[in-house]
HTML snippet that shows the backbone in 3Dmol.js (N, CA, C, O; Angstrom):
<script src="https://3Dmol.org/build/3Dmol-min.js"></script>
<div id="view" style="width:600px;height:400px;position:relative"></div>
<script>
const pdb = `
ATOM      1  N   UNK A   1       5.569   5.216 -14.379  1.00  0.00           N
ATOM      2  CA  UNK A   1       5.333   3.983 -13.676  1.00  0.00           C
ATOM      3  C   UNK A   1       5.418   2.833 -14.668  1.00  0.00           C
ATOM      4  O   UNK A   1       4.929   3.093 -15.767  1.00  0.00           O
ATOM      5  N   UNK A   2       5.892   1.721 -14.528  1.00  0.00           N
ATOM      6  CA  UNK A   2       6.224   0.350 -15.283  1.00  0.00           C
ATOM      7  C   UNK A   2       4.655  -0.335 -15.305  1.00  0.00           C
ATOM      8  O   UNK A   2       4.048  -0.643 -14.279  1.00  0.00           O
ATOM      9  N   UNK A   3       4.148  -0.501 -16.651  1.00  0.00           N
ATOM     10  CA  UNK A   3       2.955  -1.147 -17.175  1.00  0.00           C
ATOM     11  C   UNK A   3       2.420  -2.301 -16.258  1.00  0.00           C
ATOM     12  O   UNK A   3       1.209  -2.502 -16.171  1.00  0.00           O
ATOM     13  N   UNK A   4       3.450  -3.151 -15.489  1.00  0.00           N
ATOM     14  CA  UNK A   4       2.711  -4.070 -14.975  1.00  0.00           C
ATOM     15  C   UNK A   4       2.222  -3.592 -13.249  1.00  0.00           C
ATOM     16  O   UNK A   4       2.297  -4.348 -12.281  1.00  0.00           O
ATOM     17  N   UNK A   5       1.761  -2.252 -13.224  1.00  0.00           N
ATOM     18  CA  UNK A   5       0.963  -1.859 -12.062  1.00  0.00           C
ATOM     19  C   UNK A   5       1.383  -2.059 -10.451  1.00  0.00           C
ATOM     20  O   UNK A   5       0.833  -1.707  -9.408  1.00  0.00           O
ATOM     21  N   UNK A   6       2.646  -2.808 -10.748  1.00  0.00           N
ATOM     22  CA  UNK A   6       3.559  -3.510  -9.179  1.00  0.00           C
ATOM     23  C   UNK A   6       3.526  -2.618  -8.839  1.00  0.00           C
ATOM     24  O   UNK A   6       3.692  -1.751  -9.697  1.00  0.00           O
ATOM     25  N   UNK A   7       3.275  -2.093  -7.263  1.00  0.00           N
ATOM     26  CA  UNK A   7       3.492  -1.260  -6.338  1.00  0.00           C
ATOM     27  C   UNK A   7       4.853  -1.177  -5.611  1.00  0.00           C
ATOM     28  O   UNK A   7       5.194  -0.288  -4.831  1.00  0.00           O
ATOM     29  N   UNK A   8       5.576  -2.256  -5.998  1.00  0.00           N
ATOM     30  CA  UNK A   8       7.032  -2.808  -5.587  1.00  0.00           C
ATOM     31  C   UNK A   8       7.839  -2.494  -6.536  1.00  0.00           C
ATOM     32  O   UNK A   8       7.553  -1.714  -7.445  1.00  0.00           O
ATOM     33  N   UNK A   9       9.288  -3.281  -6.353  1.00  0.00           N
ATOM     34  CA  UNK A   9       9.871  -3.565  -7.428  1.00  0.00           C
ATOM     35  C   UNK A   9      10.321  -1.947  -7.408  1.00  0.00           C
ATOM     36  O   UNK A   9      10.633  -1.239  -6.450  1.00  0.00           O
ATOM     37  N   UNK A  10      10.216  -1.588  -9.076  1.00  0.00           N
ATOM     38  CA  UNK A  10      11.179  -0.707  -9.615  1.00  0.00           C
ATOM     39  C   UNK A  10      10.245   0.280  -9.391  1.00  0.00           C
ATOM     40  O   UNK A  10      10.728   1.394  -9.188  1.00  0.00           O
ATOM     41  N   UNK A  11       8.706   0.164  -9.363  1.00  0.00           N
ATOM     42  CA  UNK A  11       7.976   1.619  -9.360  1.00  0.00           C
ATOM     43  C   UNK A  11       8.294   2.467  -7.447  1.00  0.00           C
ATOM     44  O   UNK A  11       8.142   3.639  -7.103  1.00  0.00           O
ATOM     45  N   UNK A  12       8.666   1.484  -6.782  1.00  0.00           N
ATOM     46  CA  UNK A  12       8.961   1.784  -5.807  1.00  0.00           C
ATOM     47  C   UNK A  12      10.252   2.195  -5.112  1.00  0.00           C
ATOM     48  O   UNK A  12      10.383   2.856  -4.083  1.00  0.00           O
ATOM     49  N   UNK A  13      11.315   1.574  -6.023  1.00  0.00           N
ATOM     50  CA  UNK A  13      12.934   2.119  -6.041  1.00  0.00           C
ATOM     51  C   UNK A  13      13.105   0.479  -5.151  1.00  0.00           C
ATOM     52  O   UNK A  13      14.249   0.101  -4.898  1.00  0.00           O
ATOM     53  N   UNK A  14      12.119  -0.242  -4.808  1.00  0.00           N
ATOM     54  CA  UNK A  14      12.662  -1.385  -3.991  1.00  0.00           C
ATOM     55  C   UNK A  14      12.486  -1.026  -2.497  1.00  0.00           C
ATOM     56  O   UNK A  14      12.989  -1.713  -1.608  1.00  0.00           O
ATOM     57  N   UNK A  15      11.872  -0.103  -2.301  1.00  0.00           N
ATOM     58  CA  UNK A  15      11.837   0.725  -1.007  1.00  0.00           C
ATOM     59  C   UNK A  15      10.508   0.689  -0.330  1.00  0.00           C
ATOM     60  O   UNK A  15       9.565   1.448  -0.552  1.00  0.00           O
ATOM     61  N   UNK A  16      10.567  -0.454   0.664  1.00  0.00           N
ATOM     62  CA  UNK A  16       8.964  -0.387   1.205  1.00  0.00           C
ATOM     63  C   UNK A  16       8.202   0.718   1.786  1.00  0.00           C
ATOM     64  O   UNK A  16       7.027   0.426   2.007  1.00  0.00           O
ATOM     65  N   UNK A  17       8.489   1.689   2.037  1.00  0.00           N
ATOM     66  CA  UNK A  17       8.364   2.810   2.721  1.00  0.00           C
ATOM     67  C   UNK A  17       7.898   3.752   1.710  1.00  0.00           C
ATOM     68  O   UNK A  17       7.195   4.692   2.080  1.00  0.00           O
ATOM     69  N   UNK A  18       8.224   3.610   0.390  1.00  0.00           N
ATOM     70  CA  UNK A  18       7.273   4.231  -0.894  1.00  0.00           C
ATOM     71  C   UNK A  18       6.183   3.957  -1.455  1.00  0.00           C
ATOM     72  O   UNK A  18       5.399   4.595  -2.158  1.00  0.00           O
ATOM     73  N   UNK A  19       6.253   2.280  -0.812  1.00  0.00           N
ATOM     74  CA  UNK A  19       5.119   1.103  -1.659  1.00  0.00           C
ATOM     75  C   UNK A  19       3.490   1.402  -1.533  1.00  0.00           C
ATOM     76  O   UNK A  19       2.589   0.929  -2.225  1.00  0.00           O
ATOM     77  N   UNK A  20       3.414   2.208  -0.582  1.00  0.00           N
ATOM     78  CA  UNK A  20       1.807   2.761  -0.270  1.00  0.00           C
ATOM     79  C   UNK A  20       1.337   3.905  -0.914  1.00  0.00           C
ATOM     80  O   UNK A  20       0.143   4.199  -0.985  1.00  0.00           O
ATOM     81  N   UNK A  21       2.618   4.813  -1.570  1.00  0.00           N
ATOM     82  CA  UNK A  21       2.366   6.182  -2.537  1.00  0.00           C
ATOM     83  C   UNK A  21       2.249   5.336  -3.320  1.00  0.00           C
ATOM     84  O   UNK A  21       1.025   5.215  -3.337  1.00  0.00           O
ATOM     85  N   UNK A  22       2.631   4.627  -4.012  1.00  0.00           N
ATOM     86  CA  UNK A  22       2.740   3.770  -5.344  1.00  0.00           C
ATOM     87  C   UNK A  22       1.612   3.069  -5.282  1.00  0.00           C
ATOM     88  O   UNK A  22       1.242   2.718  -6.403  1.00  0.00           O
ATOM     89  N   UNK A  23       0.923   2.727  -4.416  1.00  0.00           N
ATOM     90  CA  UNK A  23      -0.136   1.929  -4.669  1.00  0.00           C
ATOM     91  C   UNK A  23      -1.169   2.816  -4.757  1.00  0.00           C
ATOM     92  O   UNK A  23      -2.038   2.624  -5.608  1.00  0.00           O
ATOM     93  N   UNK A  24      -1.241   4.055  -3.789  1.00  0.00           N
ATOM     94  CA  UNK A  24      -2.698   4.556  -3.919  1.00  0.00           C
ATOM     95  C   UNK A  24      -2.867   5.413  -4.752  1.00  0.00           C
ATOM     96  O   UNK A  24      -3.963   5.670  -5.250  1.00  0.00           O
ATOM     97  N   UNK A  25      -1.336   6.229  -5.141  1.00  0.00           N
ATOM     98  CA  UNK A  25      -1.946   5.904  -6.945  1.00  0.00           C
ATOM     99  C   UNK A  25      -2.222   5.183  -8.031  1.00  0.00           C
ATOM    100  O   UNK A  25      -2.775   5.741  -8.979  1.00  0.00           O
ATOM    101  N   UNK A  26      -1.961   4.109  -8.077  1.00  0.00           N
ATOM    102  CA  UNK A  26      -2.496   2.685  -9.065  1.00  0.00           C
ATOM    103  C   UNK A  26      -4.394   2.421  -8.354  1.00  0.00           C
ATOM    104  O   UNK A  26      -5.253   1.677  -8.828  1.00  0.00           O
ATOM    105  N   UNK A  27      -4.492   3.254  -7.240  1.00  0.00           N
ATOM    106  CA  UNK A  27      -5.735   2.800  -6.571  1.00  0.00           C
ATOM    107  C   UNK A  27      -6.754   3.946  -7.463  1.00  0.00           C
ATOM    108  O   UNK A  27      -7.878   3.763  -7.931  1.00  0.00           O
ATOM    109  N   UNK A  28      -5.927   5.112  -7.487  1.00  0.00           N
ATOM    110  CA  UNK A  28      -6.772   5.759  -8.243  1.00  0.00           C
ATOM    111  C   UNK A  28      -6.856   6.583  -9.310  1.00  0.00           C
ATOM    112  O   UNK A  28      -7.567   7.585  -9.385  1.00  0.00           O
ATOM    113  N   UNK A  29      -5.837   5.987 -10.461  1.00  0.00           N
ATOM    114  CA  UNK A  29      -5.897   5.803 -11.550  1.00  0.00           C
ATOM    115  C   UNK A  29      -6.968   4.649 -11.524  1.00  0.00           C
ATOM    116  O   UNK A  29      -7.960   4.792 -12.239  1.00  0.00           O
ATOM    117  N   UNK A  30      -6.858   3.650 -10.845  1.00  0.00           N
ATOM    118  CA  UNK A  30      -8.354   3.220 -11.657  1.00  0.00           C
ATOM    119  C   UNK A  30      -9.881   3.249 -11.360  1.00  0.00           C
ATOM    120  O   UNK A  30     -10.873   2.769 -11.910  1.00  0.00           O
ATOM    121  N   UNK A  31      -9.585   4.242  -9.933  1.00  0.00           N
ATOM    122  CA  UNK A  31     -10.765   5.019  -9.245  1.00  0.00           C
ATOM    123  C   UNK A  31     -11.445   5.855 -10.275  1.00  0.00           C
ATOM    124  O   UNK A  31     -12.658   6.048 -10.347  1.00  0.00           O
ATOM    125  N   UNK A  32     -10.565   6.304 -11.025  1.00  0.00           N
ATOM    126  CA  UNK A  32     -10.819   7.804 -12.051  1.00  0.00           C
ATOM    127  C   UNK A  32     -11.228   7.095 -13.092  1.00  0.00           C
ATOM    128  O   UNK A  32     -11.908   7.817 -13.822  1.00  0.00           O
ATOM    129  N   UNK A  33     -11.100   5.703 -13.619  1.00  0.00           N
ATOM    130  CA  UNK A  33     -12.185   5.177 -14.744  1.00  0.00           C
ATOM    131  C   UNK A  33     -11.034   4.342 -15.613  1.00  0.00           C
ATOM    132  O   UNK A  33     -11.327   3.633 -16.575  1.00  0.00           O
ATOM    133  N   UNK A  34      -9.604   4.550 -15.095  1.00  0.00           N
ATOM    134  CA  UNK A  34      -8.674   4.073 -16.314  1.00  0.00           C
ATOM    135  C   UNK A  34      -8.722   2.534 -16.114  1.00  0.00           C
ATOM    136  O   UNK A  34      -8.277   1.715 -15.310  1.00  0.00           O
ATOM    137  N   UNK A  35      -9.675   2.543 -17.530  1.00  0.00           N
ATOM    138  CA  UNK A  35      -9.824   0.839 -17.542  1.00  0.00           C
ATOM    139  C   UNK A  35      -8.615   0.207 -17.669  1.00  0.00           C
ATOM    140  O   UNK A  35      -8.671  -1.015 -17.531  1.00  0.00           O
ATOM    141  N   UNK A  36      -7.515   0.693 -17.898  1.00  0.00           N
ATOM    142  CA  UNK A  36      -6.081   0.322 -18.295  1.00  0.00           C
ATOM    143  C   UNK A  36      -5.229  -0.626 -17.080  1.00  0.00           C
ATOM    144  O   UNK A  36      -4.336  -1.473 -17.037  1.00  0.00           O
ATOM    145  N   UNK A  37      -6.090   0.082 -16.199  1.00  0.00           N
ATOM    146  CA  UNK A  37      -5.393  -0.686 -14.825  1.00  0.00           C
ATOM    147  C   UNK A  37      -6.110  -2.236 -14.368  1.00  0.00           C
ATOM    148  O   UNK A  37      -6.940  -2.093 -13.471  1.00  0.00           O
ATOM    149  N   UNK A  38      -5.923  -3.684 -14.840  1.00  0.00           N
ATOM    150  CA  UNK A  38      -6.530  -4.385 -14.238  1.00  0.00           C
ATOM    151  C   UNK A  38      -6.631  -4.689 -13.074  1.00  0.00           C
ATOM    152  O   UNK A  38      -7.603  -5.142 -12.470  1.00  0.00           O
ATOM    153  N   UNK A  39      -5.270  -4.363 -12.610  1.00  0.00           N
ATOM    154  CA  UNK A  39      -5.316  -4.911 -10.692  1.00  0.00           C
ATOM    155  C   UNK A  39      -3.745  -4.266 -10.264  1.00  0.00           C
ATOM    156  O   UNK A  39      -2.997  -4.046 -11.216  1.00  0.00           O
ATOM    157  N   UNK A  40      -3.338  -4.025  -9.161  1.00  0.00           N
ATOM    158  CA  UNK A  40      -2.375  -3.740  -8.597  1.00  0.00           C
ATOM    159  C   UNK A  40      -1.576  -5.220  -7.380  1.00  0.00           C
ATOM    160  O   UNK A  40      -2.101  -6.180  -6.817  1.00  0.00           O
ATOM    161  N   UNK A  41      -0.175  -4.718  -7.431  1.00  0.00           N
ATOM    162  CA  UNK A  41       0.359  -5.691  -6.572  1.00  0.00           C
ATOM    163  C   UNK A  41       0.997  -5.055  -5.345  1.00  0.00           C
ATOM    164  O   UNK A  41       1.411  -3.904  -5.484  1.00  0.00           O
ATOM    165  N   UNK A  42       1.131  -5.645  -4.169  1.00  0.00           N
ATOM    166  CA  UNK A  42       1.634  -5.584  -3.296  1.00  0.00           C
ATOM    167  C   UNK A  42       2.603  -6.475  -2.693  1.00  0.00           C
ATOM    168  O   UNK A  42       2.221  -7.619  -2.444  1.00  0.00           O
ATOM    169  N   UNK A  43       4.301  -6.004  -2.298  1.00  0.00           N
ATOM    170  CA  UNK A  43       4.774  -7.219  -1.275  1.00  0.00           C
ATOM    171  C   UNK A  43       4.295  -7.486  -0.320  1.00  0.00           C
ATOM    172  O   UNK A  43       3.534  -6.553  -0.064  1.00  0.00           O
ATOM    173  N   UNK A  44       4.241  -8.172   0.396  1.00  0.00           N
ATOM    174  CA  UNK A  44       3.670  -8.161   2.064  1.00  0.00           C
ATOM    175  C   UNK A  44       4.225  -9.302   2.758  1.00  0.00           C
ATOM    176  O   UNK A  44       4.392 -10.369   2.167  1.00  0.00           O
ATOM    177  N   UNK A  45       4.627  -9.087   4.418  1.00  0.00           N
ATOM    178  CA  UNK A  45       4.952  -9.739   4.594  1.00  0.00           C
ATOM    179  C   UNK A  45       4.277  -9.546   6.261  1.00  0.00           C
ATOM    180  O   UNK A  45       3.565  -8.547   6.367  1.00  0.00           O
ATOM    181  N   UNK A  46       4.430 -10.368   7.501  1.00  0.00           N
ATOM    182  CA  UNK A  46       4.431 -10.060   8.492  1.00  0.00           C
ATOM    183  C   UNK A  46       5.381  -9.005   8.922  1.00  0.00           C
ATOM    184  O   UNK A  46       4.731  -8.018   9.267  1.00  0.00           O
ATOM    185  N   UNK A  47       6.649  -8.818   9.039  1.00  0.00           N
ATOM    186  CA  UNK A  47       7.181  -8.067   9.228  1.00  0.00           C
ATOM    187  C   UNK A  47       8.137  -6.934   8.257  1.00  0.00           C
ATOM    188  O   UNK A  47       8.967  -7.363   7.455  1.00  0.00           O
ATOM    189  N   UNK A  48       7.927  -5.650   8.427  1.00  0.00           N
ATOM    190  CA  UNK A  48       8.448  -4.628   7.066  1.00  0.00           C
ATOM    191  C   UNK A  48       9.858  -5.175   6.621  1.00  0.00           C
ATOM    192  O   UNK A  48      10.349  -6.184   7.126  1.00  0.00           O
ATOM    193  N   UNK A  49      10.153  -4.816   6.147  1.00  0.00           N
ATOM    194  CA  UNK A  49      11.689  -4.658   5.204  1.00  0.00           C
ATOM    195  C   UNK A  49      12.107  -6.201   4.451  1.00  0.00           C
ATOM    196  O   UNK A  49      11.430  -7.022   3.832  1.00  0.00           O
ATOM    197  N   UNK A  50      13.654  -6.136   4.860  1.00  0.00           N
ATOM    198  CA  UNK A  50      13.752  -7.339   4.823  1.00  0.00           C
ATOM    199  C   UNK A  50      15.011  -8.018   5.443  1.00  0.00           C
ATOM    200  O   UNK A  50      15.315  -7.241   6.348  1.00  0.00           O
ATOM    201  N   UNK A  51      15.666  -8.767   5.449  1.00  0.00           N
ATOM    202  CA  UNK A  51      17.115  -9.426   6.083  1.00  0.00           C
ATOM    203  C   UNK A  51      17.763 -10.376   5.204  1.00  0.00           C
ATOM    204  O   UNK A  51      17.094 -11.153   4.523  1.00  0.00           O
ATOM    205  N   UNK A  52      19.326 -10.353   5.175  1.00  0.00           N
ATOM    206  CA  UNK A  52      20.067 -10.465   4.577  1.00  0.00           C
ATOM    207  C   UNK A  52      19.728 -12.555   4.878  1.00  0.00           C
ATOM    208  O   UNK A  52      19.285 -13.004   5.935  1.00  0.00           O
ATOM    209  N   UNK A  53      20.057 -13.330   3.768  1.00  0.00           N
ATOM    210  CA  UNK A  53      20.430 -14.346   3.737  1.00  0.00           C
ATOM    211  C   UNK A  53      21.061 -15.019   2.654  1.00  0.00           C
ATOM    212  O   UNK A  53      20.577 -14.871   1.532  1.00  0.00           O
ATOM    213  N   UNK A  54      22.211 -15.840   2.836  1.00  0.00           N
ATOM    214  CA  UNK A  54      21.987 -16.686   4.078  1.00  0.00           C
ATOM    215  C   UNK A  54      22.886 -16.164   5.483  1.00  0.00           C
ATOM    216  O   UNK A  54      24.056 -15.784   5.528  1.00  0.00           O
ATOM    217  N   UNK A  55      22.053 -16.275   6.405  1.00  0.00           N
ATOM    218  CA  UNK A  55      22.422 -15.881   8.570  1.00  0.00           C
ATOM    219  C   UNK A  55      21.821 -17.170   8.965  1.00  0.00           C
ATOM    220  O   UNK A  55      20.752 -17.650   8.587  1.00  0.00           O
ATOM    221  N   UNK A  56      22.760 -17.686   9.859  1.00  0.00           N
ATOM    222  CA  UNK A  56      22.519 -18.465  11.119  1.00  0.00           C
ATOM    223  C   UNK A  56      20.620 -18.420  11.030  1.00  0.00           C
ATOM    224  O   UNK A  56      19.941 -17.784  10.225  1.00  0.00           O
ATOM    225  N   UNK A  57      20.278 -19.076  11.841  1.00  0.00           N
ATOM    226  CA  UNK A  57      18.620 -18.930  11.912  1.00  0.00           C
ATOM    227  C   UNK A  57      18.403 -18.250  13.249  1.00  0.00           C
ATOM    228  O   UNK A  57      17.347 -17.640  13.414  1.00  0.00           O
ATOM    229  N   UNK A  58      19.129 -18.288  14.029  1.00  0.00           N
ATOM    230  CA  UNK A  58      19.398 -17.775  15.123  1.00  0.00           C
ATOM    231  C   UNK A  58      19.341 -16.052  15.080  1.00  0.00           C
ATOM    232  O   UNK A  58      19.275 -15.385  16.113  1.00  0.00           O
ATOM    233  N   UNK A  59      19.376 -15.484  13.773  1.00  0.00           N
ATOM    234  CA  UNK A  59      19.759 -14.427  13.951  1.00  0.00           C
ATOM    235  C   UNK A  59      18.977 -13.852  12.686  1.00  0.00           C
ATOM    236  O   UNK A  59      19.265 -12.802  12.112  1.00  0.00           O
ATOM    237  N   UNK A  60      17.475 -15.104  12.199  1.00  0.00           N
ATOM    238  CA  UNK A  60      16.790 -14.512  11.242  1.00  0.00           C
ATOM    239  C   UNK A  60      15.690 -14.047  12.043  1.00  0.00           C
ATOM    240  O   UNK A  60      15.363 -14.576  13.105  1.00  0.00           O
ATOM    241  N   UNK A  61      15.128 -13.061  11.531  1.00  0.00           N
ATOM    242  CA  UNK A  61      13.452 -12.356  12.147  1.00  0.00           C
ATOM    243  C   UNK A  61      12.535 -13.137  11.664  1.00  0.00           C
ATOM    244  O   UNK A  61      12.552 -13.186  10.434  1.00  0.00           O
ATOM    245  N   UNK A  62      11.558 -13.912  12.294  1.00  0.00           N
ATOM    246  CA  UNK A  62      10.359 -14.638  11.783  1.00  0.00           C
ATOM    247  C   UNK A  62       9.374 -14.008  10.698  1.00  0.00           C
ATOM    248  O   UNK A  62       8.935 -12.934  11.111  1.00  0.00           O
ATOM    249  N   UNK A  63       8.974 -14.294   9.645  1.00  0.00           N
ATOM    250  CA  UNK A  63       8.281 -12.926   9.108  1.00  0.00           C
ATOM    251  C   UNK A  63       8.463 -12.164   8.569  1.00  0.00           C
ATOM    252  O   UNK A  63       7.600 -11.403   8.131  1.00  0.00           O
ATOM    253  N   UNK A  64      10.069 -12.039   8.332  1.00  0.00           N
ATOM    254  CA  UNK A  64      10.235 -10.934   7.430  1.00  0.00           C
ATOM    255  C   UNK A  64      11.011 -11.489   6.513  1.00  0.00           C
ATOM    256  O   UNK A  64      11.807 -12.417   6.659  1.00  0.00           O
ATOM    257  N   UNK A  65      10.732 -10.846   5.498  1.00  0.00           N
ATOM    258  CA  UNK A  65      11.001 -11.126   3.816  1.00  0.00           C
ATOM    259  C   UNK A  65      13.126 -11.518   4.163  1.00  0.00           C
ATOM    260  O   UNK A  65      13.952 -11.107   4.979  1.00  0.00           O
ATOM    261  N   UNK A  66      13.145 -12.517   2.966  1.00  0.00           N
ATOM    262  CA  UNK A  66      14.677 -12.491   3.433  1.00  0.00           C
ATOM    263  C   UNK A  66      15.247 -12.414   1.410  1.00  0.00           C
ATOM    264  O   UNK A  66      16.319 -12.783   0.931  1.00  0.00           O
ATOM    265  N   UNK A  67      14.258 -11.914   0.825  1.00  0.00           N
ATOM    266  CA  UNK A  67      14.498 -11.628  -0.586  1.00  0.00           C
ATOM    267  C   UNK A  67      14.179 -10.186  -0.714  1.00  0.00           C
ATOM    268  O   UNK A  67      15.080  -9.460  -0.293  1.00  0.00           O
ATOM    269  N   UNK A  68      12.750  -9.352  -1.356  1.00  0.00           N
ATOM    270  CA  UNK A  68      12.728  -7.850  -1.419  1.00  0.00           C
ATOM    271  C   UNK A  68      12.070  -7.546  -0.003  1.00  0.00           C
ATOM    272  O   UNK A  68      11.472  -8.344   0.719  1.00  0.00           O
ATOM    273  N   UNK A  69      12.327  -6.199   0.216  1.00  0.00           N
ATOM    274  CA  UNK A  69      11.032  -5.151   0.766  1.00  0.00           C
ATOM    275  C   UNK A  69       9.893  -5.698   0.885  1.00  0.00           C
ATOM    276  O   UNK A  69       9.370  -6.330  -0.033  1.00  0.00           O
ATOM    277  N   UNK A  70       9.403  -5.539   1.950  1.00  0.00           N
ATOM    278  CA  UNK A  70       7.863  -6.150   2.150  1.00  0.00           C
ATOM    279  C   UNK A  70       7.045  -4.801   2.928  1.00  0.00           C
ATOM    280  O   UNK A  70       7.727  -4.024   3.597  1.00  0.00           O
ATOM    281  N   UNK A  71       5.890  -4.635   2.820  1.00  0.00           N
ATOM    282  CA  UNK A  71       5.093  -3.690   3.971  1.00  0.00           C
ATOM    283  C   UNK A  71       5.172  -4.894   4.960  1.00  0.00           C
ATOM    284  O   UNK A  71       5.338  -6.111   4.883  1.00  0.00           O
ATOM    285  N   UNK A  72       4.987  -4.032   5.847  1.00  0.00           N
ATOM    286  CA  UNK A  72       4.330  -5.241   7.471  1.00  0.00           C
ATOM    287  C   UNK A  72       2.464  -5.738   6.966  1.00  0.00           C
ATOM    288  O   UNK A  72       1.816  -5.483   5.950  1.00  0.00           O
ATOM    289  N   UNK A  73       2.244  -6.237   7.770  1.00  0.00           N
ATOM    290  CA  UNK A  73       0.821  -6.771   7.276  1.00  0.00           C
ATOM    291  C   UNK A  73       0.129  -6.028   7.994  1.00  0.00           C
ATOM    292  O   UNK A  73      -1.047  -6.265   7.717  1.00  0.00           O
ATOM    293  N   UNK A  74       0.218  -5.079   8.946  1.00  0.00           N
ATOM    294  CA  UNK A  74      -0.276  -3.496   9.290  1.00  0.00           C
ATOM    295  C   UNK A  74      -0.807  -2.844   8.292  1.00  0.00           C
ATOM    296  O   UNK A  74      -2.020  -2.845   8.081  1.00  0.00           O
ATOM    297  N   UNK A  75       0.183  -2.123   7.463  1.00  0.00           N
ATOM    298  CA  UNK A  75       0.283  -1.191   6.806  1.00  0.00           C
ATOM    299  C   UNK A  75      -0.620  -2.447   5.308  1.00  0.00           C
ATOM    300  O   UNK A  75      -1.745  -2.063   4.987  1.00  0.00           O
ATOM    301  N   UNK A  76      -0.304  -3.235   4.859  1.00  0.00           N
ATOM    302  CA  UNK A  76      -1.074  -3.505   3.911  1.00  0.00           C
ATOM    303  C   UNK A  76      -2.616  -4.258   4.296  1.00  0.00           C
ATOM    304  O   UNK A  76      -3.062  -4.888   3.337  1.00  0.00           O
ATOM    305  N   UNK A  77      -3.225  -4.278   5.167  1.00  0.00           N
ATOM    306  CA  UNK A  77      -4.581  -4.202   5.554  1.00  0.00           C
ATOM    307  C   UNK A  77      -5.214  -2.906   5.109  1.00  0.00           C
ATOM    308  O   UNK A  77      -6.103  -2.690   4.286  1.00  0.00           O
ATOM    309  N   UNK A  78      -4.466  -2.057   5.928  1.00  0.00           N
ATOM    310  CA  UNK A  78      -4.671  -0.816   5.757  1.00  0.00           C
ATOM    311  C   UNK A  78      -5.169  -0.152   4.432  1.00  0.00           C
ATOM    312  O   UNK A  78      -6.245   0.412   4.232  1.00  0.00           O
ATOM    313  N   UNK A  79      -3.973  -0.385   3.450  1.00  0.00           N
ATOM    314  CA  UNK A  79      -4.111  -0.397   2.359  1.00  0.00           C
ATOM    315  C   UNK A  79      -5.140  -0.661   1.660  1.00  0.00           C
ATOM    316  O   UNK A  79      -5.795   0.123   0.973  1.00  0.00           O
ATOM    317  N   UNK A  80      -5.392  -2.449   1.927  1.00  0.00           N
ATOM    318  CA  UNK A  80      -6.509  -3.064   0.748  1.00  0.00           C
ATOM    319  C   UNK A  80      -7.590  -2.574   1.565  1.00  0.00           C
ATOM    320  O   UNK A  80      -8.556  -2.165   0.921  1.00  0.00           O
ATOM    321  N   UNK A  81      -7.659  -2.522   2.597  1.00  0.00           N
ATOM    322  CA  UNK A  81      -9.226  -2.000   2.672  1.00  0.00           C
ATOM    323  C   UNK A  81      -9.558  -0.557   2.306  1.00  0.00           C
ATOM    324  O   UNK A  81     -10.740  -0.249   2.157  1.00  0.00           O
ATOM    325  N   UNK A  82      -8.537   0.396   2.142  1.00  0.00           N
ATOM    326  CA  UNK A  82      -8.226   1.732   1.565  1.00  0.00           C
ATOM    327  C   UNK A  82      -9.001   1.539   0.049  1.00  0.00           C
ATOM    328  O   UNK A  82      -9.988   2.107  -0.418  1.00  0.00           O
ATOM    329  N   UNK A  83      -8.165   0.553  -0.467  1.00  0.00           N
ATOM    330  CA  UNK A  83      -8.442   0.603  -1.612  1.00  0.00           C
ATOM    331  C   UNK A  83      -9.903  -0.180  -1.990  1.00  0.00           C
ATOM    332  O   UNK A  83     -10.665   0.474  -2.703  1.00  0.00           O
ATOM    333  N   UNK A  84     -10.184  -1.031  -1.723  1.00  0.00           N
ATOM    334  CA  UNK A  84     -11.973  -1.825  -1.760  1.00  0.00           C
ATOM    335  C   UNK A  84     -12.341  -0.430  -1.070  1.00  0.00           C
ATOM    336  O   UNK A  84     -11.863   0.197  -2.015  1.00  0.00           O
ATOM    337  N   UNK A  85     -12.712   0.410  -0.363  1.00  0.00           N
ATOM    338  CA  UNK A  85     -13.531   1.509  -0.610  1.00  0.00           C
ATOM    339  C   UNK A  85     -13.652   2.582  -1.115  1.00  0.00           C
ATOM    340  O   UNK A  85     -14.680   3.256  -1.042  1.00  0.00           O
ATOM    341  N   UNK A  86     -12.439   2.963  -1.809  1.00  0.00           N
ATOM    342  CA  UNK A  86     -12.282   3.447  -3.490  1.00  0.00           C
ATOM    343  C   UNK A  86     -12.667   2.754  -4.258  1.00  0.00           C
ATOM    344  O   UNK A  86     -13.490   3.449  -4.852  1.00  0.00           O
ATOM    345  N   UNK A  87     -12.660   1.519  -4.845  1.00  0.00           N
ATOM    346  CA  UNK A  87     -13.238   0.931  -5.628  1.00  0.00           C
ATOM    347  C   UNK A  87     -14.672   0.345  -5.417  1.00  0.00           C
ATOM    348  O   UNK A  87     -15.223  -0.281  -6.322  1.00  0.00           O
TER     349      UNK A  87
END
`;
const viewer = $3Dmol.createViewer("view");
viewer.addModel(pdb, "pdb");
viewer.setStyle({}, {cartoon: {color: "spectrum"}});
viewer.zoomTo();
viewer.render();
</script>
């Protein structure tokens, strides 16, 4: 895993659909005491993935990332409150 703890990005392949294995182990590596971990990151967005731009606006999704992978804001609630009761 890449030192700066991103749950995204490269520890994830860029693939939102991995981003929650990737996090809840960064959740508990520092569950287990590794002071090494200061904090973890998450993308998030209202809606998962993402869409190509630049498109017409007509034909963008409100909410969803139009740069990387995002979780939906479902799945990362989920998450942080996963993780505040591990920690």
């Amino acid at each position: 895993m890449d030192p700066d703890l991103d749950g995204s990005h490269t520890n994830c392949g860029k693939d939102q659909t991995r981003m929650p294995t990737v996090f809840e182990e960064i959740i508990r590596q520092r569950s287990s005491g590794n002071a090494h971990v200061p904090g973890a990151m998450l993308e998030s967005h209202l809606v998962a993935g993402s869409q190509s731009f630049p498109s017409p606006k007509s034909e963008l999704t409100w909410g969803q990332s139009i740069t990387d992978q995002c979780l939906d804001w479902e799945t990362t609630a989920h998450l942080v409150r996963k993780a505040a009761e591990a920690l």
